[in-house]
PAVO-545597 format. One record per residue (C-alpha): residue number from 1; residue in three letters; x, y, z. Coordinates in steps of 0.05 Angstrom, whole numbers, plus 5000, padded with zeros to 4 digits. Example, Ala and Ser with C-alpha at 12.3 -4.5 7.8 and 13.67 -1.06 7.14 Angstrom:
# PAVO-545597
1,ala,5246,4910,5156 .
2,ser,5273,4979,5143 .
END
This chain:
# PAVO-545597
1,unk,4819,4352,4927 .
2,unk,4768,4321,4976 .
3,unk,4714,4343,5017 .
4,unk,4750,4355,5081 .
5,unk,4804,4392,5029 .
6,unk,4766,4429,4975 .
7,unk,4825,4453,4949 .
8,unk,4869,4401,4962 .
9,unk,4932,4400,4995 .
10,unk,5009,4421,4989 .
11,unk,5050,4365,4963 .
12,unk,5107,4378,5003 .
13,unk,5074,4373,5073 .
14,unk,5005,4351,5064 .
15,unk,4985,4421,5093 .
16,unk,4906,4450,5073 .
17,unk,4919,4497,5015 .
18,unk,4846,4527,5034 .
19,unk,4871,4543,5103 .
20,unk,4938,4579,5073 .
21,unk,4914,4621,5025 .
22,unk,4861,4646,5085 .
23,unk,4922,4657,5129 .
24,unk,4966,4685,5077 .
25,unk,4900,4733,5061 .
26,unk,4902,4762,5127 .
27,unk,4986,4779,5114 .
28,unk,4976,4809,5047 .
29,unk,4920,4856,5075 .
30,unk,4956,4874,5147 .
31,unk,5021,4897,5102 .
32,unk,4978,4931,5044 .
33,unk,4931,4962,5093 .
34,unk,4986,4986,5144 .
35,unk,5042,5008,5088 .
36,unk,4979,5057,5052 .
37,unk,4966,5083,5117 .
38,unk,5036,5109,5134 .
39,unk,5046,5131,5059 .
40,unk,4977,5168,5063 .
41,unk,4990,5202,5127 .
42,unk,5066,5235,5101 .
43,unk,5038,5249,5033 .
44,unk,4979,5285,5052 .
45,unk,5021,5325,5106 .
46,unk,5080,5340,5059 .
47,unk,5030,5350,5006 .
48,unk,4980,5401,5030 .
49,unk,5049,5438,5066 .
50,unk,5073,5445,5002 .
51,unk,5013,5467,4960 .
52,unk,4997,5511,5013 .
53,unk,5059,5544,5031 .
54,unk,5088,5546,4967 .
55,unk,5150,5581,4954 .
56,unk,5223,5553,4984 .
57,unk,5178,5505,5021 .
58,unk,5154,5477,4957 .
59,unk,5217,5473,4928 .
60,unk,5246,5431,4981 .
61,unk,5185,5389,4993 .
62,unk,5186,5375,4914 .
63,unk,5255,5352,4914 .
64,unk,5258,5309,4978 .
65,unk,5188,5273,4918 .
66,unk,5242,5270,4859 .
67,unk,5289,5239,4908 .
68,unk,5245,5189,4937 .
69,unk,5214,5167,4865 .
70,unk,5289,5160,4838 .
71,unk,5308,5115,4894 .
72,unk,5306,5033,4875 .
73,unk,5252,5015,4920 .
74,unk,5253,4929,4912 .
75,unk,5329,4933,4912 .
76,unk,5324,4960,4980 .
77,unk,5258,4925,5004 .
78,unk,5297,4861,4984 .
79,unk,5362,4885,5015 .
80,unk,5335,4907,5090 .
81,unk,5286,4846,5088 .
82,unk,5347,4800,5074 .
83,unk,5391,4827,5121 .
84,unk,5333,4830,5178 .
85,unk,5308,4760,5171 .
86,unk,5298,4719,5241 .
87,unk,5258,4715,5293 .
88,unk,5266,4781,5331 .
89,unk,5186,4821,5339 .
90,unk,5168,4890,5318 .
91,unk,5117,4935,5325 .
92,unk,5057,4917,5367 .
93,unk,5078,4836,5371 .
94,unk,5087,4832,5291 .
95,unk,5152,4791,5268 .
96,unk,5204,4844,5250 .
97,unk,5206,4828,5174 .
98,unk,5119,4840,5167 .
99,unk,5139,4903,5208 .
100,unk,5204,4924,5160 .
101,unk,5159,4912,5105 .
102,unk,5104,4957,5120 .
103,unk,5156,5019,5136 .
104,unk,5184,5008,5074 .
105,unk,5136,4999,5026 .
106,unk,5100,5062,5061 .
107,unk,5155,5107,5071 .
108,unk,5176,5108,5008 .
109,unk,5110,5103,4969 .
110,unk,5081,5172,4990 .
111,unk,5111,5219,4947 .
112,unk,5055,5194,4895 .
113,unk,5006,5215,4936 .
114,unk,5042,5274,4964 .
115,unk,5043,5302,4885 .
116,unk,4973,5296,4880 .
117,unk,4953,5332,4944 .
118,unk,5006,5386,4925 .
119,unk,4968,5391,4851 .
120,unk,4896,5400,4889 .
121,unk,4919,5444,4941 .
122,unk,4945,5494,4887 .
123,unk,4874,5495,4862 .
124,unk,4844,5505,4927 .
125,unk,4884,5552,4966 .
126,unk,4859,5606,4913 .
127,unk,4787,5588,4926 .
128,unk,4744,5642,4966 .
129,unk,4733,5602,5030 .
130,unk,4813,5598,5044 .
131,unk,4811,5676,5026 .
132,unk,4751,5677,5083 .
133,unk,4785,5635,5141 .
134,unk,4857,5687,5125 .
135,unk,4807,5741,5129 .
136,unk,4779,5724,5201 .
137,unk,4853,5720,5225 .
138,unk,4868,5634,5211 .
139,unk,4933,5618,5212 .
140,unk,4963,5567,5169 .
141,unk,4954,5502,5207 .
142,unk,4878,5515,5217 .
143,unk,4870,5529,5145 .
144,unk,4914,5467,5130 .
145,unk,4881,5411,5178 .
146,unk,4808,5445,5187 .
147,unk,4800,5481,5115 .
148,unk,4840,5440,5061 .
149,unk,4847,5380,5086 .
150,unk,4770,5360,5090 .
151,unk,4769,5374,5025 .
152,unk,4829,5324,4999 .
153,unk,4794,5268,5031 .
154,unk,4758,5242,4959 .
155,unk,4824,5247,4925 .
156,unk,4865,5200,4982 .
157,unk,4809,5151,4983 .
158,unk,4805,5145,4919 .
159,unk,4886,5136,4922 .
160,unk,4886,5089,4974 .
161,unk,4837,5040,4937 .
162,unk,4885,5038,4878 .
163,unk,4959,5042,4917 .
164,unk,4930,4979,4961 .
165,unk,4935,4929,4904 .
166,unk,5001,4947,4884 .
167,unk,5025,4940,4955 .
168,unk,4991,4882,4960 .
169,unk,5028,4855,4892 .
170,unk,5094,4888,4921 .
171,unk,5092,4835,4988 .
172,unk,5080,4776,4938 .
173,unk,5137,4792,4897 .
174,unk,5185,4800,4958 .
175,unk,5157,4738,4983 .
176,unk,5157,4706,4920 .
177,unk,5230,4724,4921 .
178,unk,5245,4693,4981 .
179,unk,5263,4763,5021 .
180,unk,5187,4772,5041 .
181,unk,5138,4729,5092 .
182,unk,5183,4672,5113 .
183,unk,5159,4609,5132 .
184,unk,5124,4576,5159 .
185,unk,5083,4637,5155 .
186,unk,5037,4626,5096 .
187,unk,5033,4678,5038 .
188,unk,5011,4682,4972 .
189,unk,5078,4688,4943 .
190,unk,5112,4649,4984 .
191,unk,5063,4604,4970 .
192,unk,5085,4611,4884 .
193,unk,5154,4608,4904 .
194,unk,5137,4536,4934 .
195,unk,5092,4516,4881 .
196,unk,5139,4529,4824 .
197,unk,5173,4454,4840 .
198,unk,5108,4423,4842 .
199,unk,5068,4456,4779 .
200,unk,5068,4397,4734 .
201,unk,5044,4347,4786 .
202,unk,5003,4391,4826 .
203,unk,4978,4455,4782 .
204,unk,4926,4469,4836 .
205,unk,4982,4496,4880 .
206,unk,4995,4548,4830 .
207,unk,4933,4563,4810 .
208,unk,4893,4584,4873 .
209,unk,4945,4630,4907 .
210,unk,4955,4662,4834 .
211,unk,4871,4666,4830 .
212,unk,4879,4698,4903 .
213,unk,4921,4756,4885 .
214,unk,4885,4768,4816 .
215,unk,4811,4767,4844 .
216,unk,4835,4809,4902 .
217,unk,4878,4855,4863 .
218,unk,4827,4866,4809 .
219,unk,4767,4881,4866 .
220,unk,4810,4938,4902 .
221,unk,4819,4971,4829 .
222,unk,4744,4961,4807 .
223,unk,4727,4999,4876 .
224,unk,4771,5047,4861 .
225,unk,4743,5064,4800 .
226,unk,4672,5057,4832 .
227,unk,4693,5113,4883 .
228,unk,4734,5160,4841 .
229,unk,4669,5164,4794 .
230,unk,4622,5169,4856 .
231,unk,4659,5221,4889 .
232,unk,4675,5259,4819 .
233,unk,4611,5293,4810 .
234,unk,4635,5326,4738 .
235,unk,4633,5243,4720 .
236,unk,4559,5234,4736 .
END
């Protein structure tokens, strides 16, 4: 550690660990932020379909969830990932494996959310305002998008504050793994996977990507909690 390196540097290449864990900020965040998107925008749609509808709808819809949950998400994360390593681009100029990452960890996250949309749309397709909008002639994708769906926004933010963290822990596993961010892209697990040679001669390369993922981790789920109770008036 020096003053031009307040957190010293990587014993392997003499590289700023300061400047890493910035840049391998920025990667955790792009695949946590992008992969709750996706899973947020099928599981509200399947979701509020389902609650809504009800019926053989509901019964398929709920099925396709039991299927999803049952399938071995990190065996195939780390299986596509492996097999798609390189230097081929994806989506919007991202590398291929930071765009393979966010599909997967979204596609197959949203039947969590997609349960509890379902759950609250039960409750409020009874309520007197849907019976209004059926009265006045709505028809069910008006009631869906303009009359439920407004209503199931505190419930996915809420959601999205907590299922962030665990994506974010999800990228630094694969990467700690060695199927995630490759190098030299930096990342917080791949920098632990790198630091695991070095811990008894250089702890500090251990400790400040581990102190990355915990402060960040434990800051999404303290704002979830924050927002859950201040959009949960029944909490006040």
């Amino acid at each position: 550690m020096s003053a031009d390196h307040p957190l010293g540097v990587d014993p392997k290449f003499g590289r700023d660990i300061a400047t890493r864990v910035l840049e391998g900020s920025w990667v955790s965040l792009v695949v946590a932020f992008g992969a709750t998107v996706l899973s947020n925008v099928i599981g509200a749609i399947m979701g509020v379909v389902a609650g809504y509808y009800g019926g053989r709808v509901d019964n398929i819809i709920s099925r396709l969830m039991d299927t999803f949950l049952a399938f071995p998400l990190l065996l195939f994360a780390i299986a596509i990932s492996a097999t798609l390593q390189g230097g081929a681009f994806g989506l919007n100029g991202l590398p291929l494996h930071l765009s393979v990452l966010i599909f997967v960890i979204g596609f197959f996250n949203w039947p969590y959310l997609g349960r509890i949309v379902r759950g609250q749309t039960l409750a409020l397709r009874e309520r007197e305002f849907v019976d209004a909008s059926r009265g006045m002639g709505a028809k069910g994708p008006y009631i869906l998008f303009r009359e439920l769906m407004p209503n199931l926004v505190g419930p996915i933010i809420v959601y999205s504050t907590l299922l962030i963290p665990t994506n974010i822990l999800f990228e630094a596993s694969l990467s700690f793994l060695g199927v995630g961010i490759q190098p030299p892209q930096a990342s917080w697990g791949g920098m632990l996977r790198e630091a695991v040679t070095y811990y008894q001669v250089d702890p500090q390369y251990m400790i400040v990507p581990g102190l990355a993922i915990f402060v960040t981790v434990l800051a999404f789920n303290l704002l979830g909690d924050g927002l859950r109770d201040a959009l949960d008036p029944r909490s006040r």
